[in-house]
RODO-2510 file (C-alpha; in nm, 4 decimals, decimal comma):
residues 283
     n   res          X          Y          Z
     1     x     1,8355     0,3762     0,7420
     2     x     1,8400     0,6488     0,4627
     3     x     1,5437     0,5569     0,3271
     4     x     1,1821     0,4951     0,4919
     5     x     1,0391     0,1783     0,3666
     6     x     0,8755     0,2076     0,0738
     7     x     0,5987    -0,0150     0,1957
     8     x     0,4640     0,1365     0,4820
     9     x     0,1219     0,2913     0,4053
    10     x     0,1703     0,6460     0,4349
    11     x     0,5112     0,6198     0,1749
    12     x     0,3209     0,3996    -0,0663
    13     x     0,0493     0,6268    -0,0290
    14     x     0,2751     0,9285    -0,1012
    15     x     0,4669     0,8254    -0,3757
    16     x     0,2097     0,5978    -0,6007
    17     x    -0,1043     0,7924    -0,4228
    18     x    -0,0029     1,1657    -0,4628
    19     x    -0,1497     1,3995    -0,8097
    20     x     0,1519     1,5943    -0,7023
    21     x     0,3617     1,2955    -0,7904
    22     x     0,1086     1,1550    -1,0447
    23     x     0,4000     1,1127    -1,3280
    24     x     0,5326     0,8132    -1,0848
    25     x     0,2268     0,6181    -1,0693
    26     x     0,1631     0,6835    -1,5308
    27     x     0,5455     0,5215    -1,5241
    28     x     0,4354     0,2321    -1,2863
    29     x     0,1165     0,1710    -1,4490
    30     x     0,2640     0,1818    -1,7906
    31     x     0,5757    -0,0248    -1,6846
    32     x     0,3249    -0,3500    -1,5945
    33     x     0,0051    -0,2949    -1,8007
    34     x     0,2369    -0,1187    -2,0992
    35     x    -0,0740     0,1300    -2,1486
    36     x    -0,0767     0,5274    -2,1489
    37     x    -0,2699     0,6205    -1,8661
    38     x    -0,3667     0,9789    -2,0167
    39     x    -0,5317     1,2088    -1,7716
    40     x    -0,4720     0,9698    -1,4726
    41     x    -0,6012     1,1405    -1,1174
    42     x    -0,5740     1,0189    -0,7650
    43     x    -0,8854     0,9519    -0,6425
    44     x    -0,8845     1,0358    -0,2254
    45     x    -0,5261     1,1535    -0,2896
    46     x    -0,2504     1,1771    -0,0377
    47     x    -0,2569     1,4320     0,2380
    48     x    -0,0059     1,4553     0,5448
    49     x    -0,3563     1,6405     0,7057
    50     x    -0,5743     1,2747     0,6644
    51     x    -0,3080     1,0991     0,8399
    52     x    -0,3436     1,3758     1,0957
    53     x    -0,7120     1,2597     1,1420
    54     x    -0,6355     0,9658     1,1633
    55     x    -0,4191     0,9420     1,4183
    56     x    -0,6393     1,1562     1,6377
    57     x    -0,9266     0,9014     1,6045
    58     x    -0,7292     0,6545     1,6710
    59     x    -0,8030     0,4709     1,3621
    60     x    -0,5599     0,1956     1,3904
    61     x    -0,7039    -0,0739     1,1271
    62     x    -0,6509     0,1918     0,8600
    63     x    -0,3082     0,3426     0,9612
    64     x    -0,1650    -0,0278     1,0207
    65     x     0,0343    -0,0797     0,7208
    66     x    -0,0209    -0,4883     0,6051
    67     x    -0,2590    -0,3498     0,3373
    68     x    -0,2479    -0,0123     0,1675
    69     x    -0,4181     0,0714    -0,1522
    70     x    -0,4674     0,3395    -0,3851
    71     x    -0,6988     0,4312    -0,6585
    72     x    -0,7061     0,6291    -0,9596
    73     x    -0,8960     0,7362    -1,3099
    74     x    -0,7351     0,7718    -1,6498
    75     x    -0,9603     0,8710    -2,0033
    76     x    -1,1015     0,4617    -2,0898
    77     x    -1,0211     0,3086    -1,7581
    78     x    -1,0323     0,2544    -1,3832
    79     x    -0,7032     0,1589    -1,1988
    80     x    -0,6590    -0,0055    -0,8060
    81     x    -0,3676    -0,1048    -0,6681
    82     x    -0,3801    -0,2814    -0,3100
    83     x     0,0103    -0,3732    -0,1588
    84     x    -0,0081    -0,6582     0,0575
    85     x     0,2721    -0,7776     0,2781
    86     x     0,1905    -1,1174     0,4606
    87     x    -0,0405    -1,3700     0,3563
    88     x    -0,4274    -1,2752     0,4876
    89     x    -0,6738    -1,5533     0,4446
    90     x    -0,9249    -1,4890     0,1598
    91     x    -0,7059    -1,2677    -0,0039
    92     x    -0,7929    -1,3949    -0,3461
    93     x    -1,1282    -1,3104    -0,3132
    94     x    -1,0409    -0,9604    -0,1822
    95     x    -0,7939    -0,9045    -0,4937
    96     x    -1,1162    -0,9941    -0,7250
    97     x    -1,3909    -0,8159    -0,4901
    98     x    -1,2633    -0,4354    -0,4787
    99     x    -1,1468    -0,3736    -0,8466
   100     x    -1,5019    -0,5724    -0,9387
   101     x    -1,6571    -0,3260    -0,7219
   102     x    -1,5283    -0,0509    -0,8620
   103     x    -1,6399    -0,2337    -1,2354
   104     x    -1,9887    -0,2784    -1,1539
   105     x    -2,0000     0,0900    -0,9017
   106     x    -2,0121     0,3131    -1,2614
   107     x    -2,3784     0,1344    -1,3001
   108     x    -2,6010     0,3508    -1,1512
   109     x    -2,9609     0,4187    -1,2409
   110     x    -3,0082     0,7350    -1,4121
   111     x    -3,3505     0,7885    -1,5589
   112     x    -3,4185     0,7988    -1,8921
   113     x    -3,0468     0,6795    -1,9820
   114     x    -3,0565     0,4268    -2,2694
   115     x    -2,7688     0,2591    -2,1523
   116     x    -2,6716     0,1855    -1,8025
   117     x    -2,3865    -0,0407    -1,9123
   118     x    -2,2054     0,2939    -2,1273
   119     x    -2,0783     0,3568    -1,7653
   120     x    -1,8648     0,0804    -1,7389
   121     x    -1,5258     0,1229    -1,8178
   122     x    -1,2205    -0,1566    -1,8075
   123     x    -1,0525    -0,2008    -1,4348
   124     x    -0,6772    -0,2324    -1,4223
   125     x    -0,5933    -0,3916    -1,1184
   126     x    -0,2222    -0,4082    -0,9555
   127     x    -0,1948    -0,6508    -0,6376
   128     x     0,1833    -0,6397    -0,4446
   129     x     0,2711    -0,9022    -0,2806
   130     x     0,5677    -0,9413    -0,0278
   131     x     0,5297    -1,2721    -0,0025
   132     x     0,5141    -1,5956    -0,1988
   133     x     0,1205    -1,5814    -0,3393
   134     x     0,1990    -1,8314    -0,6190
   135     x     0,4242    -2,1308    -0,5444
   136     x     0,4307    -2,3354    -0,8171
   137     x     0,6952    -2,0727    -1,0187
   138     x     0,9014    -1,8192    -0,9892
   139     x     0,7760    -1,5967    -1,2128
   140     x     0,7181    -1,2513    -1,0622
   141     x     0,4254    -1,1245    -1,2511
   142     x     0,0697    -1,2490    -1,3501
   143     x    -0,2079    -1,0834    -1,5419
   144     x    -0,5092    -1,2769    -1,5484
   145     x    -0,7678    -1,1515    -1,7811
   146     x    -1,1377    -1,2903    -1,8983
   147     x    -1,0054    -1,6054    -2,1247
   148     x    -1,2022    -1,9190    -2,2786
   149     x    -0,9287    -2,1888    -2,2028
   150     x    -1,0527    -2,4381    -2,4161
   151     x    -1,0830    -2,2861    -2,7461
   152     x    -0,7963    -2,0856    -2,6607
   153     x    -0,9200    -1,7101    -2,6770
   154     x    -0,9721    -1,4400    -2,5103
   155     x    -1,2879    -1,2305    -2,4466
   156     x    -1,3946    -0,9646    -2,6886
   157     x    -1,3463    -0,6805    -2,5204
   158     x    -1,0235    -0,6057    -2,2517
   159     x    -1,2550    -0,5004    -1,9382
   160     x    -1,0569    -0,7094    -1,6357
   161     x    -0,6773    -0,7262    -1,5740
   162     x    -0,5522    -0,8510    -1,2602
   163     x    -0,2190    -0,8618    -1,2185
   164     x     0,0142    -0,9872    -0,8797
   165     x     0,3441    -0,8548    -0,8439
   166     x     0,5742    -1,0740    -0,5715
   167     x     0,8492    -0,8686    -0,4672
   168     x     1,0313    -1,2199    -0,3703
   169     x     1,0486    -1,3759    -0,6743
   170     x     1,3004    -1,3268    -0,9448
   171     x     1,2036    -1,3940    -1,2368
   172     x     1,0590    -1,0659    -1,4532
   173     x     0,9825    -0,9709    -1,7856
   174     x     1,1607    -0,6053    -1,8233
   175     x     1,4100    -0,4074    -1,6638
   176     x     1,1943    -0,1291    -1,5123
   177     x     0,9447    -0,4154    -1,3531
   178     x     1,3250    -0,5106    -1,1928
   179     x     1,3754    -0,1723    -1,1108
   180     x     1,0257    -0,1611    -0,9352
   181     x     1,0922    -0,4055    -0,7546
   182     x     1,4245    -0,3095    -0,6307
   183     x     1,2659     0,0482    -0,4856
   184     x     1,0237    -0,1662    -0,2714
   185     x     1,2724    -0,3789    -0,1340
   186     x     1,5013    -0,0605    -0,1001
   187     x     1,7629    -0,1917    -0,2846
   188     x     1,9950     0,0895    -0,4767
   189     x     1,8850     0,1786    -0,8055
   190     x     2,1423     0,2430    -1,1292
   191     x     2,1551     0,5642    -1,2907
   192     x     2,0066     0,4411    -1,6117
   193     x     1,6945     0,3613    -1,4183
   194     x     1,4136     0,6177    -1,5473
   195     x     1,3993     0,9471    -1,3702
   196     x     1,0073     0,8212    -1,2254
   197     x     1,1266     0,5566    -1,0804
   198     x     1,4326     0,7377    -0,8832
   199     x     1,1814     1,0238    -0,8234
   200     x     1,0573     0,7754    -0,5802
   201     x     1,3294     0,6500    -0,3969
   202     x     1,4210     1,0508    -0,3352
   203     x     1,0832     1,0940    -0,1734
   204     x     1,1000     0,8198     0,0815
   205     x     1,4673     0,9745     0,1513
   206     x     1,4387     1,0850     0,5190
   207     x     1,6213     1,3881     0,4766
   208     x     1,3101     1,4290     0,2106
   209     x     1,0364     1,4018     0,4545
   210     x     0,9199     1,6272     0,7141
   211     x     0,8940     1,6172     1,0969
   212     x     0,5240     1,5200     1,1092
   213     x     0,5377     1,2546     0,8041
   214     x     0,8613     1,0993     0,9973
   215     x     0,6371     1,0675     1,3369
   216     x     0,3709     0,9535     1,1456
   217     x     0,6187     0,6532     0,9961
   218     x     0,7251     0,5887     1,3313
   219     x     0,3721     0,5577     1,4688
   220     x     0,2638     0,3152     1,1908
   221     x     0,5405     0,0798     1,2694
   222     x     0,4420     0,0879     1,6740
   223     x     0,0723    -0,0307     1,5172
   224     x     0,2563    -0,2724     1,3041
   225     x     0,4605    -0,4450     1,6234
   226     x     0,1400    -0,4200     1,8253
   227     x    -0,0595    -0,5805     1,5285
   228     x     0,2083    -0,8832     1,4582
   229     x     0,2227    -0,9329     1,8265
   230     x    -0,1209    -0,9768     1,8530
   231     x    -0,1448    -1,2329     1,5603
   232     x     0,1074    -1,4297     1,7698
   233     x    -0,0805    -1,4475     2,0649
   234     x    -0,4030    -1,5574     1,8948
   235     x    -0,1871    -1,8455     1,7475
   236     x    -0,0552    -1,9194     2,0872
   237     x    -0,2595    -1,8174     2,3605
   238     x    -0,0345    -2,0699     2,5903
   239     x     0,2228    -1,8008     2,6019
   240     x     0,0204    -1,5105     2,6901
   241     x     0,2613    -1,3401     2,9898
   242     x     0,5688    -1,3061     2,7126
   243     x     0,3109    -1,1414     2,4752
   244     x     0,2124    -0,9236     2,7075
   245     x     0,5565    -0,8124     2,7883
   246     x     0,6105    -0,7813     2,4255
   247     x     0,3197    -0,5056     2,3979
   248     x     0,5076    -0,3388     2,6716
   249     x     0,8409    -0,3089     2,4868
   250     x     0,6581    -0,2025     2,1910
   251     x     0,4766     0,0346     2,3835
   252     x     0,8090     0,1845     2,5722
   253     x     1,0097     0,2042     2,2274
   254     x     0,7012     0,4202     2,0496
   255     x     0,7278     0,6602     2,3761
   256     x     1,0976     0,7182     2,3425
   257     x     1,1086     0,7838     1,9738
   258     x     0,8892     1,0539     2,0363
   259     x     1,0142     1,2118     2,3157
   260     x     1,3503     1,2044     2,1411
   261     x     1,1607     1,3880     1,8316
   262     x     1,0218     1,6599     2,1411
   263     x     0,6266     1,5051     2,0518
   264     x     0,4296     1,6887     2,3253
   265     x     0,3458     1,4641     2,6165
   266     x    -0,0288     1,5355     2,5640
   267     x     0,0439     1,4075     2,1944
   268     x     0,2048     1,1412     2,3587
   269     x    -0,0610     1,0369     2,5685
   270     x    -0,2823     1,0868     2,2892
   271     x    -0,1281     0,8353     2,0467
   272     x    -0,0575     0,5540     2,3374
   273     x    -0,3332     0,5765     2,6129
   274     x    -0,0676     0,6087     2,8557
   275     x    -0,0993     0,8357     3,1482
   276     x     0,1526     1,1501     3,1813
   277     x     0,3390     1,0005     3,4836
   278     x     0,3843     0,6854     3,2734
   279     x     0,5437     0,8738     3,0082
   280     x     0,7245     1,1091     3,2007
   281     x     0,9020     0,8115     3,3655
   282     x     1,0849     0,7797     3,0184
   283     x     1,2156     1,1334     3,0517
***
């Protein structure tokens, strides 16, 4: 395809995780929250060198690309995003626990501070989903703030928005929430869409992205198969001999793509575990 998926860690990362591209993620931010993030900055920002790192330690839980998040400061607030693409158990808990954390991390003991609680700033919070989180409606966004159902108000101060974007449901508020959520699912975007927004979809344009970002992608989808196929086994451990061979193919498919992309075999054998004669058998 033209385009790498817009999903996959390192392009999420890239695009809504970048200072370099820090006027995308003001235009996101603003397009669901409708606030002015002045001064936002990428905290741990994108770097082509972590992923680098990463990859040599073999850090596989972080590279796989089911979750990916990315965090970021503005002048009043704190904002999170997390992007999560199958349903995880507990993952209403974790959508609450790491922008709270954040909230409550600005309290630190400082002595002879009047105030501990001047440190606390309001968390914006943006969880998507590419699956069905809510199913009782189809409605594509929710914000949930601090709110006092029964006497119908809310708190007195704005410090807690959480808000869950599903990228398979189809009914949303504006036009450039629509937009959004045509760039995730790679679908092509008008001209009238704002120049932010198809800012991004150049970036994850292949012909856009160099040689090491594009065997970075591919590796991150070989952890992806090799992840999925081991959430299949664990839910059927009766079938254990076509998992296995299902590994393999993974495995084999990984090897090629690189050796068609002239990865060194050491590189190879790096990234896999294989030997050198298993590899060079591809050759």
């Amino acid at each position: 395809m033209k385009y790498v998926n817009p999903t996959s860690d390192l392009a999420f990362k890239k695009v809504l995780g970048s200072n370099e591209n820090i006027h995308i993620l003001a235009g996101f931010i603003n397009d669901f929250f409708f606030i002015k993030p002045d001064n936002l900055v990428v905290e741990n920002p994108y770097s082509i060198k972590a992923y680098r790192e990463l990859v040599k330690n073999q850090d596989t839980f972080r590279l796989r690309p089911t979750v990916s998040d990315v965090a970021a400061v503005m002048d009043f607030a704190d904002y999170r995003s997390e992007l999560q693409l199958r349903r995880g158990n507990f993952y209403d808990e974790r959508s609450l626990y790491y922008p709270l954390d954040k909230f409550v991390g600005r309290y630190k003991i400082v002595p002879n501070e009047e105030s501990r609680y001047m440190r606390l700033r309001p968390i914006y919070a943006m969880n998507i989903l590419g699956y069905n989180h809510f199913p009782d409606d189809n409605d594509a966004l929710r914000i949930f703030q601090l709110y006092d159902p029964v006497r119908n108000k809310s708190f007195p101060k704005n410090l807690i928005n959480f808000a869950y974007f599903e990228l398979q449901k189809t009914n949303i508020e504006t036009q450039n929430q629509k937009y959004w959520q045509d760039y995730f699912l790679r679908k092509p975007l008008p001209q009238d869409a704002p120049d932010y927004i198809r800012s991004a979809m150049q970036i994850i344009d292949r012909s856009n992205m160099d040689k090491e970002e594009l065997d970075m992608l591919t590796y991150t989808e070989y952890l992806q198969s090799i992840y999925d196929d081991q959430l299949a086994y664990a839910r059927d451990e009766g079938h254990a001999e076509g998992h296995a061979e299902g590994r393999t193919e993974a495995v084999s498919d990984f090897i090629i793509k690189l050796l068609k992309r002239n990865i060194p075999i050491e590189e190879i054998m790096e990234y896999t575990g294989c030997t050198r004669a298993q590899i060079e058998a591809f050759v």
